[in-house]
C-alpha positions as CSV (number, residue, x, y, z in Angstrom):
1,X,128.2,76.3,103.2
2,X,127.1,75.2,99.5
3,X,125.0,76.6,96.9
4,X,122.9,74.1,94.9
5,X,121.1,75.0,92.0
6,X,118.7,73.2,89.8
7,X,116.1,72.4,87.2
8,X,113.8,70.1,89.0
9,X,111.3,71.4,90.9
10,X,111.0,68.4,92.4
11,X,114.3,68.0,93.8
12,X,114.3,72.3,94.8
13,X,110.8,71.3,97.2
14,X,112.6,68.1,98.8
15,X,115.3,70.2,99.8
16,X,114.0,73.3,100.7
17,X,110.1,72.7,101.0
18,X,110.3,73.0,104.7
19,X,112.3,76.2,104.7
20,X,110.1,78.4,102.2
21,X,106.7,77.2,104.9
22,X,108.4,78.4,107.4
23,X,108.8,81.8,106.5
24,X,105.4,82.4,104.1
25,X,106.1,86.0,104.5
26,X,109.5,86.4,103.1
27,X,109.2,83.6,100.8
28,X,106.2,84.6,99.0
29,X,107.0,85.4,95.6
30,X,108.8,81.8,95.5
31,X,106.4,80.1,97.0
32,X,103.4,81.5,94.6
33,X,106.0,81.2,91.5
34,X,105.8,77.5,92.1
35,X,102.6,77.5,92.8
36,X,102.1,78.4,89.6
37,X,104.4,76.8,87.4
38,X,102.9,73.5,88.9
39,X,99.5,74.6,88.3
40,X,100.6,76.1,83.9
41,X,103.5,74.1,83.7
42,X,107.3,75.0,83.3
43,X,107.3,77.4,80.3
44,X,104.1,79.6,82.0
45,X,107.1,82.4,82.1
46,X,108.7,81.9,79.4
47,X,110.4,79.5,76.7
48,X,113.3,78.4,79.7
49,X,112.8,76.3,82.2
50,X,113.0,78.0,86.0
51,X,116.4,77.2,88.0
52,X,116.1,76.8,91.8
53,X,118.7,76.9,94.3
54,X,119.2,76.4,97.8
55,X,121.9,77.4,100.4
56,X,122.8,74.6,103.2
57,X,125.0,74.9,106.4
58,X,127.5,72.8,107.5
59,X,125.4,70.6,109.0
60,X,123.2,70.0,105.9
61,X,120.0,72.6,107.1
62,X,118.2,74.4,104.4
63,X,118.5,78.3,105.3
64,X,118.5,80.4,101.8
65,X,116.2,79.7,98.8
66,X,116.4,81.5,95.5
67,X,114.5,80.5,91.8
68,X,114.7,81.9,88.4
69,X,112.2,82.4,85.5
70,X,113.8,83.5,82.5
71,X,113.2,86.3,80.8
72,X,112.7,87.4,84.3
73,X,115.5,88.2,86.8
74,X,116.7,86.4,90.0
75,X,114.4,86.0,93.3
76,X,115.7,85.9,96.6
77,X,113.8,84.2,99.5
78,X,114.9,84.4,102.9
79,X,119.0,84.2,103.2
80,X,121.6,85.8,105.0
81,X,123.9,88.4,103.3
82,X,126.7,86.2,103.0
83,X,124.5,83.7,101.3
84,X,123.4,86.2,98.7
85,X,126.8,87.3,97.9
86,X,127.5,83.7,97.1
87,X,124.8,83.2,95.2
88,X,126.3,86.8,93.2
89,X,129.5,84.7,92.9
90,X,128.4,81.6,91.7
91,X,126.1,83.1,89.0
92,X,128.7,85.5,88.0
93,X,131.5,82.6,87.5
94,X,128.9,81.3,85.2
95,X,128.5,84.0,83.1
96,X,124.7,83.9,83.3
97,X,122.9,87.0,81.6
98,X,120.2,88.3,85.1
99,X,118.7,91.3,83.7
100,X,117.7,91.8,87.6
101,X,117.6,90.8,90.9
102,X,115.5,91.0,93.6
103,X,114.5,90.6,97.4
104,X,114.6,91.6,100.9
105,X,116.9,95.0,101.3
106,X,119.9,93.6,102.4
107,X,120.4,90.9,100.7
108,X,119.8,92.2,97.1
109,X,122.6,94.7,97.8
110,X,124.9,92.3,98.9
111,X,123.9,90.3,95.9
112,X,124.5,93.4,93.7
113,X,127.8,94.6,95.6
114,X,129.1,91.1,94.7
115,X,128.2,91.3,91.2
116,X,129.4,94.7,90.7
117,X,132.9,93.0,92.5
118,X,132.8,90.4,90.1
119,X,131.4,91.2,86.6
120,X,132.6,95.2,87.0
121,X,129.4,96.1,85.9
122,X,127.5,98.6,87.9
123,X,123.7,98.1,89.2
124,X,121.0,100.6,90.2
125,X,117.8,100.2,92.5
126,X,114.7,100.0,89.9
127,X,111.6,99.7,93.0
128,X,111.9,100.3,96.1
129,X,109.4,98.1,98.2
130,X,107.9,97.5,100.9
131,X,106.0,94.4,102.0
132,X,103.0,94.3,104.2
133,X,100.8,91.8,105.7
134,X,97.0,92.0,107.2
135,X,96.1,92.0,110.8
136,X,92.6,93.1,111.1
137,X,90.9,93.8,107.9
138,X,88.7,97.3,108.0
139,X,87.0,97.9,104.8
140,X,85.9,101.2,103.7
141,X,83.6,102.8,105.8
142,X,81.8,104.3,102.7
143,X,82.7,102.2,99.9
144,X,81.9,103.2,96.1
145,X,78.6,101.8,94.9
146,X,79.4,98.7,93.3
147,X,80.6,95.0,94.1
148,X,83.5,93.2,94.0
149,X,83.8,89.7,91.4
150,X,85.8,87.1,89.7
151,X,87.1,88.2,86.6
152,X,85.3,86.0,83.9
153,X,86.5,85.2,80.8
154,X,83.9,87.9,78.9
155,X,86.4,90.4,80.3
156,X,89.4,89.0,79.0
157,X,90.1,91.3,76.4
158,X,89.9,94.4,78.8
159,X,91.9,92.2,81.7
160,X,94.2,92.0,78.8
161,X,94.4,95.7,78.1
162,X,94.6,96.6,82.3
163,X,97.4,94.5,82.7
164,X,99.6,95.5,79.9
165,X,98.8,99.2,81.2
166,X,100.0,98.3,84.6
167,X,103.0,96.6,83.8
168,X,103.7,100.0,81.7
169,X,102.9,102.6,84.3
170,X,105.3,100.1,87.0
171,X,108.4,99.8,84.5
172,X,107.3,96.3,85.1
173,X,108.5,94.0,82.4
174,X,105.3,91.8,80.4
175,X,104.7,88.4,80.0
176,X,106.0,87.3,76.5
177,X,102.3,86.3,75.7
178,X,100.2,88.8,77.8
179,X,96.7,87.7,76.4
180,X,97.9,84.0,77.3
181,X,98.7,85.3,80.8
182,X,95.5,87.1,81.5
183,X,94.0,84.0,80.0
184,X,95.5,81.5,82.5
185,X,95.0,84.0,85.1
186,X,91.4,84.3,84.9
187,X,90.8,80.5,84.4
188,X,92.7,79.9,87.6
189,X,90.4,82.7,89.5
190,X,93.0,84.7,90.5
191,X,92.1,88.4,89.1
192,X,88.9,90.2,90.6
193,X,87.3,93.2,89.6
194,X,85.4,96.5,91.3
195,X,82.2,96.9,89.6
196,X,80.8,99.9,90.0
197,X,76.9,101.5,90.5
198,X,76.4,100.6,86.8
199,X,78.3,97.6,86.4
200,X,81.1,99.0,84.6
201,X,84.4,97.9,85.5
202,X,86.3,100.2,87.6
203,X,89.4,98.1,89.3
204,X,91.5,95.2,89.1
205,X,93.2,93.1,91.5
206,X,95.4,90.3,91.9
207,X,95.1,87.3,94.2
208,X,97.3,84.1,94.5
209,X,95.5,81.0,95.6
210,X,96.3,80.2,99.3
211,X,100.2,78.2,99.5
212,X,101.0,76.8,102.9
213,X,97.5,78.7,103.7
214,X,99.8,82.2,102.2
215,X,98.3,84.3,99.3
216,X,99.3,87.6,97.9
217,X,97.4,90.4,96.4
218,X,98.5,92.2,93.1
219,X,99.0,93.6,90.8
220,X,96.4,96.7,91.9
221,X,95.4,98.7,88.7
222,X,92.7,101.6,88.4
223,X,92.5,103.2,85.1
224,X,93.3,106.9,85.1
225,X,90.4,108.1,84.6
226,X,88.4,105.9,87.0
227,X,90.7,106.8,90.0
228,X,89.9,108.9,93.1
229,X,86.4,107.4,93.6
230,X,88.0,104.7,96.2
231,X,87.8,101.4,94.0
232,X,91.1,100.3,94.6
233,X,90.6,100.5,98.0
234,X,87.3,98.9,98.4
235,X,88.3,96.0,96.0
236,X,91.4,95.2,98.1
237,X,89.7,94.9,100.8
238,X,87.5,92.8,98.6
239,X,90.3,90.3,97.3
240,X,91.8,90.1,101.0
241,X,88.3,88.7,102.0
242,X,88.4,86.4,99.5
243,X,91.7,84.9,100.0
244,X,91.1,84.6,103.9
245,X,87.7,83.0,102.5
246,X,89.9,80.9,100.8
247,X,92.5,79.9,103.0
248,X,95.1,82.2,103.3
249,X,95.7,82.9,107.4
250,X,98.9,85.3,106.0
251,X,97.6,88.0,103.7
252,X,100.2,89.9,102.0
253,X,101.0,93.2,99.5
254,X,103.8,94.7,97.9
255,X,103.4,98.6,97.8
256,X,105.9,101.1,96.3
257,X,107.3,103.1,99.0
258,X,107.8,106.4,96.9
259,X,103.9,105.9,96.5
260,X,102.3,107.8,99.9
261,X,98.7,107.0,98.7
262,X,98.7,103.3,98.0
263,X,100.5,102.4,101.6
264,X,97.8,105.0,103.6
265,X,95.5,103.2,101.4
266,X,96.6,99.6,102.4
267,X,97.6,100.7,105.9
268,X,93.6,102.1,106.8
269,X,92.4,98.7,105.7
270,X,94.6,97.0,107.9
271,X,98.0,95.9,106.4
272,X,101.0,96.5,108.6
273,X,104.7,97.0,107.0
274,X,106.7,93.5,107.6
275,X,109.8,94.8,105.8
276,X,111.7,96.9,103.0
277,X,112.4,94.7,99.7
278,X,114.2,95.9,96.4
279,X,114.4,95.4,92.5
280,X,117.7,95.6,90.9
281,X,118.5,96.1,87.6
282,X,121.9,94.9,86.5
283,X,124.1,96.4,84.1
């Protein structure tokens, strides 16, 4: 059982192409990162190029997927434990600076117990996840006044604003060009908004063209002062339309589980948990 990482995108969707479609679930944030760095090219995250890797039995099958975009942390797709605590191994012989890992529960902490074995530095949970996917989508029975729309490119200084606000409020860390990012982001029509009665926007969400007929929604950002009137909601319900209208037969979200109103939220309008996933900073 091997490790293989690499530079080439090319060479990372020969290999493990097959695996990542096979689970859209647990695979999505690698499978909409390459999504999009073949859409913006290979700096879109940054001024490194992303490293992929893939774990292979004995036998030569494909069954552990990982990918990195500096500045940002490591991903973990779907993999066994005793995958990811390679993977901890490997990267730690290298003396590679992380920052961050994260994935599904288990495997992050084996990750991170491996590192912490290895590097003697310590590690603490950052998020605490959980990931959902849609069964029957049930909109709002009353909805705001309002209507749900593409983000367009006379809102890019607010987008701009939104998502630097959310990325605060989320301890999430921000592209190195932000107004680039909401630029390419809105080109791509992957941002909607919530407009309300009188066509102010209210809401902003997230959604990933359809991969291997898989799209996400997020981020999910009211401003302070326009929350408790149900935009969120609504317009989530919104983007999930859209990317079934689009596509996607798998339609998933990330929620923070410490946050009881977002998953109610998600969970009225018809997304069920598929599983507990963490973020890890490393020391």
């Amino acid at each position: 059982m091997v490790w293989t990482l690499t530079t080439s995108l090319a060479e990372f969707r020969a290999a493990a192409g097959e695996f990542l479609a096979a689970d859209p679930a647990w695979n999505t944030v690698l499978l909409t990162i390459i999504d999009r760095v073949e859409r913006d090219g290979p700096y879109v995250y940054g001024p490194v190029a992303p490293r992929y890797g893939w774990w292979q039995e004995p036998d030569g099958t494909v069954t552990g997927a990982t990918l990195r975009t500096p500045p940002y942390g490591q991903r973990l797709g779907r993999m066994g434990t005793v995958a990811a605590g390679e993977l901890a191994r490997l990267l730690a012989d290298q003396e590679e600076p992380l920052g961050s890992v994260g994935g599904g529960r288990a495997e992050t902490f084996s990750f991170a117990a491996e590192w912490e074995y290895h590097t003697g530095r310590s590690w603490c949970v950052e998020t605490d996840e959980r990931l959902y996917r849609l069964g029957e989508l049930t909109p709002p029975p009353k909805p705001p006044a309002g209507r749900a729309r593409l983000a367009r490119e006379a809102d890019r200084e607010m987008v701009f604003r939104w998502l630097g606000e959310f990325c605060v409020e989320v301890g999430m860390q921000t592209p190195d060009d932000l107004r680039e990012d909401a630029d390419l982001r809105i080109a791509a029509d992957t941002l909607m908004l919530w407009e309300d009665g009188d066509g102010r926007a209210a809401s902003l969400a997230g959604v990933s063209p359809a991969v291997i007929g898989m799209s996400r929604i997020g981020p999910v950002y009211t401003p302070p002062t326009r929350r408790g009137h149900g935009y969120a909601s609504a317009l989530t319900a919104a983007a999930s339309a859209h990317a079934r209208a689009h596509g996607a037969a798998e339609v998933l979200l990330y929620t923070d589980r410490a946050n009881p109103v977002s998953n109610a939220i998600y969970q009225r309008i018809g997304y069920v948990p598929v599983g507990d996933a963490v973020h890890v900073v490393l020391r």
